[in-house]
N, C-alpha and C positions, 0 to 999 in steps of 0.2 A: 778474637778479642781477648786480652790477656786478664788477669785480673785487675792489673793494676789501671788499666784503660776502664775498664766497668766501676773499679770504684771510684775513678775519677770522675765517671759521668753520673756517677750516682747521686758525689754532690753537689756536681753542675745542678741535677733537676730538682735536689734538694732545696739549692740555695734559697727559692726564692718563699720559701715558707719559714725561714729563720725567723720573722717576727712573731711566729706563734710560739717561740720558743723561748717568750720573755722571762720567763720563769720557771728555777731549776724541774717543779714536780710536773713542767708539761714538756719537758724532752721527753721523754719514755713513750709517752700519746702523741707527741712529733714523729718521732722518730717509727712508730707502727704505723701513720699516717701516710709520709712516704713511703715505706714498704710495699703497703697495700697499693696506693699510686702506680709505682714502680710495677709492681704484679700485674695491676691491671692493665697499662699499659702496653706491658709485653706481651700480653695475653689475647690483649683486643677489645674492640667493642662492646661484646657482649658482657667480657667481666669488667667493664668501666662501667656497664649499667649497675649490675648489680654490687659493686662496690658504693655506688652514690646509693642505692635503695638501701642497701644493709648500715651508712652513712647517718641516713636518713632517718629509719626505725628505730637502730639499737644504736646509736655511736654517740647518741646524747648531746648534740647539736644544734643551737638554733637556725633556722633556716637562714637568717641575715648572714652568717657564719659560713652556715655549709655554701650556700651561694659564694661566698666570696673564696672559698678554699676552691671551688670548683671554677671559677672564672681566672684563679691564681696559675690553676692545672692544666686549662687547654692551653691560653695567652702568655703565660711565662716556663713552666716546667717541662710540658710534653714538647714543647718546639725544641725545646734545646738537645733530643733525640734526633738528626736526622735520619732517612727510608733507611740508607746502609747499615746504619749503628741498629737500630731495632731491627733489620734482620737479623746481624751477628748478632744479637739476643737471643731473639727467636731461637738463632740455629747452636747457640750454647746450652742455652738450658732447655732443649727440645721441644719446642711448642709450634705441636703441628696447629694449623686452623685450618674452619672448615673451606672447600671452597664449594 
């Protein structure tokens, strides 16, 4: 997977959080938002957990909010990774899992 194939898919899974983005001082919290997504994602389950619990305690969110960022993530943004593309993830940026 080249770079230029990862950034594009980056904003594929990006795209569908753009409404959070109404306002220039919440790009920067957008944009760490997906990251983390992104990370956890690639990483697996267990770091989708505890990105929603760390989300949850410290990320200063109302739950009506977090809910809907987290219904945004499974139903629109993680789909648009299919199995092949998150392995070539996996196997770029080295992320062993357990089996």
């Amino acid at each position: 997977m080249t770079d230029e194939e990862v950034r594009d898919l980056l904003q594929e899974f990006a795209a569908p959080l753009s409404f959070y983005v109404t306002l220039p001082d919440r790009k920067t919290s957008a944009e760490a938002l997906v990251k983390s997504l992104w990370l956890a994602m690639i990483t697996g389950s267990e770091m989708e957990e505890e990105t929603w619990k760390i989300l949850r305690t410290r990320g200063n969110l109302d739950d009506d909010l977090l809910d809907s960022i987290q219904t945004c993530y499974y139903e629109k943004m993680k789909p648009v990774v299919g199995g092949e593309q998150l392995a070539a993830l996996r196997e770029r940026y080295k992320v062993h899992r357990k089996t």
